[in-house]
C-alpha positions as CSV (number, residue, x, y, z in Angstrom):
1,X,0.0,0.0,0.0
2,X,1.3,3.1,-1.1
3,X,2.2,5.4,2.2
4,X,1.6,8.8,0.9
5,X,-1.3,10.0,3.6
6,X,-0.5,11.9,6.9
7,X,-2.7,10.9,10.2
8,X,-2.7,15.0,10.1
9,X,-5.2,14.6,7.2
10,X,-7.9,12.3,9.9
11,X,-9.7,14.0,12.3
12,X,-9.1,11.6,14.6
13,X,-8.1,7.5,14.7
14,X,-11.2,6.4,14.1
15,X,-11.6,8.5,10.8
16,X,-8.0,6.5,10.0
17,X,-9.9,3.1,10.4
18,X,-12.9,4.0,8.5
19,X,-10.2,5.4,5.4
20,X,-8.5,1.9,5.9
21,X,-11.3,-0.6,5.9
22,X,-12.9,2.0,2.9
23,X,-9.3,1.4,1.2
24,X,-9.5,-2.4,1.9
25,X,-13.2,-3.4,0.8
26,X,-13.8,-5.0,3.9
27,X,-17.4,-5.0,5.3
28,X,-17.1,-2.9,8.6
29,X,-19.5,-5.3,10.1
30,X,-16.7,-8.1,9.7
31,X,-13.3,-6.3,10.0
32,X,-10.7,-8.1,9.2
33,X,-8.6,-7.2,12.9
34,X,-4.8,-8.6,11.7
35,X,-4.9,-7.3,8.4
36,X,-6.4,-3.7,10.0
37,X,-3.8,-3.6,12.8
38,X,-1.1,-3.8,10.5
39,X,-2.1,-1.0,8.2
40,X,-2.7,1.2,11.4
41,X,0.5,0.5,12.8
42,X,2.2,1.4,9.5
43,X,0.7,5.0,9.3
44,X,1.9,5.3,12.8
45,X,5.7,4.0,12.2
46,X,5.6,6.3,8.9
47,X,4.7,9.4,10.9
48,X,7.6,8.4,13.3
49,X,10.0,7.9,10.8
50,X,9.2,11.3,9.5
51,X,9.8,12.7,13.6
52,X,5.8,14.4,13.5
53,X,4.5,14.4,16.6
54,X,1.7,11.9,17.2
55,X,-1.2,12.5,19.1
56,X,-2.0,10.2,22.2
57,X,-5.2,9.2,21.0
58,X,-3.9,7.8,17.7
59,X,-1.6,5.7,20.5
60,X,-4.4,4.8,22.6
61,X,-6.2,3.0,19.3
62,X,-2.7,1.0,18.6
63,X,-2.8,-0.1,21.8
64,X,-6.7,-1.4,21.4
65,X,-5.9,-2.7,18.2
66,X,-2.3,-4.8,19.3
67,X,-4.6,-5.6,22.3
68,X,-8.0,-6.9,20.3
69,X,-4.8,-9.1,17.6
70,X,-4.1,-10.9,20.3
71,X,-7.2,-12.0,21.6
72,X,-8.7,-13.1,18.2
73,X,-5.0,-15.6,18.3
74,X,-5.9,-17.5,21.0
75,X,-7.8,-20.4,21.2
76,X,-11.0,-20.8,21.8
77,X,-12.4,-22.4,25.1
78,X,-14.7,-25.4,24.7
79,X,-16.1,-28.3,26.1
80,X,-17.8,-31.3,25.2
81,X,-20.8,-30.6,27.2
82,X,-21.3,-26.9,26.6
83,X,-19.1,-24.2,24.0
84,X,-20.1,-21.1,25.8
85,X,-20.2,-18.1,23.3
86,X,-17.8,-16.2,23.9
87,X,-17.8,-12.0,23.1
88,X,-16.2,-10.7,19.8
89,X,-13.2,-8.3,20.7
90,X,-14.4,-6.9,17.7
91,X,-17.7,-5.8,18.6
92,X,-17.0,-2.2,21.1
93,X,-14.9,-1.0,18.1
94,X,-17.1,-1.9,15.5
95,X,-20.1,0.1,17.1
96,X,-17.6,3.2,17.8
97,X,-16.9,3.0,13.8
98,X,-20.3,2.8,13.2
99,X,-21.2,6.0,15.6
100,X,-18.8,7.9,14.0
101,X,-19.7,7.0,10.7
102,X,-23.3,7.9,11.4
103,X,-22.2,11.5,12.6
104,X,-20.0,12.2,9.8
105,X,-22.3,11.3,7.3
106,X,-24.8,13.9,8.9
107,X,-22.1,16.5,9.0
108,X,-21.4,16.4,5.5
109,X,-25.0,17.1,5.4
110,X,-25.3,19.7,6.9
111,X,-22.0,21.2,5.4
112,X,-23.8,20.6,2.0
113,X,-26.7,22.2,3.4
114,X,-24.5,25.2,4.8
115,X,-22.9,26.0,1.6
116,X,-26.3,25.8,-0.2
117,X,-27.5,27.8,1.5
118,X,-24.8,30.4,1.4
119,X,-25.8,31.3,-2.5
120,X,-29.0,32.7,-0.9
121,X,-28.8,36.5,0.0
122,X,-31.3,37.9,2.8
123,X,-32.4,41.4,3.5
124,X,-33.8,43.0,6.0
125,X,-37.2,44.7,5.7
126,X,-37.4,48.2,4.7
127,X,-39.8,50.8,5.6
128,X,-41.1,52.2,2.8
129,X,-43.9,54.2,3.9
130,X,-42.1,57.6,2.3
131,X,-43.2,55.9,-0.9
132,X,-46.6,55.3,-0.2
133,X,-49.3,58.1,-1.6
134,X,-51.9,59.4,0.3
135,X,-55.1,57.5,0.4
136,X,-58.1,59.1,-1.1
137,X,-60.1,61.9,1.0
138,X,-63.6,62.1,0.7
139,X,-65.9,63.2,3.2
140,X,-65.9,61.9,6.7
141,X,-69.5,60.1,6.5
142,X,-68.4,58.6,3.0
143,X,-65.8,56.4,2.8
144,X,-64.4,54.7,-0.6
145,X,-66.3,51.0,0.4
146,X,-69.2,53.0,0.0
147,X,-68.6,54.3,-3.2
148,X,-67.6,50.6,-4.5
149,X,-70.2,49.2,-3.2
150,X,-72.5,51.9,-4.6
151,X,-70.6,51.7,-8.0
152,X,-71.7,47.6,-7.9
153,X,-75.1,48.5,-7.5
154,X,-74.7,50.2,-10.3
155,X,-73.4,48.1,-12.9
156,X,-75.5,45.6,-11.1
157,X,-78.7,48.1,-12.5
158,X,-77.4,48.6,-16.0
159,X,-76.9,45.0,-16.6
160,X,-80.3,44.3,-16.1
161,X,-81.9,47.3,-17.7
162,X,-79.4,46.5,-20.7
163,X,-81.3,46.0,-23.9
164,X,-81.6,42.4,-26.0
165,X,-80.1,44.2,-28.9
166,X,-77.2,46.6,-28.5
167,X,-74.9,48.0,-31.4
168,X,-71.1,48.2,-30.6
169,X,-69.3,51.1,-31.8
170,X,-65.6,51.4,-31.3
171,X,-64.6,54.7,-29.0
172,X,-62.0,55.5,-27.1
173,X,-62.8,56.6,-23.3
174,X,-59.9,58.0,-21.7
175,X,-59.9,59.3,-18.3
176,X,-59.0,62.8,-18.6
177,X,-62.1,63.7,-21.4
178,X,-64.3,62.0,-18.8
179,X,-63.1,64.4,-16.2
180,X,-63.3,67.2,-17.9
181,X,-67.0,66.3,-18.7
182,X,-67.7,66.2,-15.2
183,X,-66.5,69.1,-14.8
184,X,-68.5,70.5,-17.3
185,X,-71.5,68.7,-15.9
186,X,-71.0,70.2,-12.0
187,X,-70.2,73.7,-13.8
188,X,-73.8,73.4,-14.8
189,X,-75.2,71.5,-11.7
190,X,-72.8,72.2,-8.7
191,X,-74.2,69.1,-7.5
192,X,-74.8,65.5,-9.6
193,X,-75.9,62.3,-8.1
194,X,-72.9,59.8,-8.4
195,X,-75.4,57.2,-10.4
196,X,-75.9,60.4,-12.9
197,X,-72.6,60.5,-14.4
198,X,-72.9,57.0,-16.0
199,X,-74.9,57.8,-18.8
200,X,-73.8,55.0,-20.9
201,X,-73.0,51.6,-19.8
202,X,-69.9,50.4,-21.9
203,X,-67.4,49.0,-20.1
204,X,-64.6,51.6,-21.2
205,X,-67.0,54.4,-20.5
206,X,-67.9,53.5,-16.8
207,X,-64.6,52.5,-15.7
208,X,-62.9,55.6,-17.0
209,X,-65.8,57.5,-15.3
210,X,-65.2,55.8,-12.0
211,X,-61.5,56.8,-12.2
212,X,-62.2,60.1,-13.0
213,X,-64.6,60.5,-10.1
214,X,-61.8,59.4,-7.7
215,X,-59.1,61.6,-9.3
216,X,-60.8,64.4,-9.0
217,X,-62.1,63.8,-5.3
218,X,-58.3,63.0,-4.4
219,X,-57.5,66.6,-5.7
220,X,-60.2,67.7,-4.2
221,X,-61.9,68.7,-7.4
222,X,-65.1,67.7,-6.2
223,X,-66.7,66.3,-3.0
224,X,-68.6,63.5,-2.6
225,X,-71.2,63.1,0.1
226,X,-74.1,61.1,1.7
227,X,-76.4,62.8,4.5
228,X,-77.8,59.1,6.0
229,X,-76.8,55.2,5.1
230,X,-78.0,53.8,1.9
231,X,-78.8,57.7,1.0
232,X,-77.6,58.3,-2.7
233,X,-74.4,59.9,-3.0
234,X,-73.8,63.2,-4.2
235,X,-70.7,64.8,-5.6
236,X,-70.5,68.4,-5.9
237,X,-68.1,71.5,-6.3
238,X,-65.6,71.9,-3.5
């Protein structure tokens, strides 16, 4: 076996003994105990020969292992009337190696895990309530839940006053020439009822109309008001 691996590069001796029985092909569950010794004890004389310090726990395992040789070589006990089973020398080490190679296999884990989630970049919330524009104003008895909801009713009446027959004509609606016809309209009026300003009931013309009814109350163009709940709602000059 080529000798070119320092017990430096283990984090510990039993990280050696899992590298050797890896390097062997043996089953860890039946480790081979001469043939492991003598590969353990090489490393060891190899970091000797080299005058590197060794730590004591890579001694401590030598000693086990010289220790655990020796009592696989002897002879069994037995008798003719009873072979009591005897414990395998093998077994304490071979649950230690199986320990640790539980844990290691769950640090690489979470090491894999780690540097995964490293690629991931996390900020911090912001406030950005300096970007946020004012809500809509409108008078203190009418809120803008009541204007949807009035607005619903609406569309709710049109669609079933709507004729069987209708003829579609292409027209652009935009919402400044609606505003400016409402203001033309409470120029005339000073005051309107909200339902009043959807004279037609295309979809482009009532939704431009509702926009135009908020701009202009969030500019405070116009007011909108209702004296009691479920009142209609007026709008009228500021």
């Amino acid at each position: 076996m080529n000798l070119d691996i320092r017990i430096s590069e283990f984090e510990g001796p039993l990280d050696l003994l899992l590298h050797l029985i890896k390097e062997s092909k043996m089953d860890i569950l039946e480790i081979e105990i001469e043939s492991i010794t003598e590969q353990y004890l090489k490393y060891i004389e190899q970091e000797e020969n080299l005058n590197l310090e060794i730590a004591s726990e890579y001694l401590v395992m030598a000693s086990e292992l010289i220790e655990m040789k020796s009592r696989m070589l002897l002879p069994k006990s037995s008798s003719d009337e009873e072979v009591e089973e005897e414990e395998d020398p093998r077994e304490e080490l071979i649950n230690r190696l199986l320990e640790y190679q539980a844990y290691k296999e769950i640090t690489k884990a979470l090491k894999e895990k780690e540097e995964s989630r490293q690629k991931f970049y996390t900020k911090a919330p912001e406030n950005y309530s300096q970007f946020i524009e004012d809500d809509t104003t409108l008078e203190s008895d009418v809120s803008i839940d009541d204007l949807v909801d009035a607005f619903k009713k609406y569309l709710q009446r049109k669609k079933e006053m709507k004729p069987l027959s209708t003829k579609v004509t292409v027209r652009e609606i935009s919402v400044s020439s609606r505003r400016h016809d409402i203001k033309r309209i409470l120029g005339e009026k000073k005051r309107v009822s909200f339902f009043e300003l959807f004279p037609e009931v295309s979809k482009e013309y009532i939704v431009a109309t509702f926009l135009a009814v908020l701009e202009m109350a969030k500019s405070k163009e116009l007011k909108i008001v209702q004296k009691d709940t479920f009142d209609d709602i007026i709008c009228e000059v500021t």
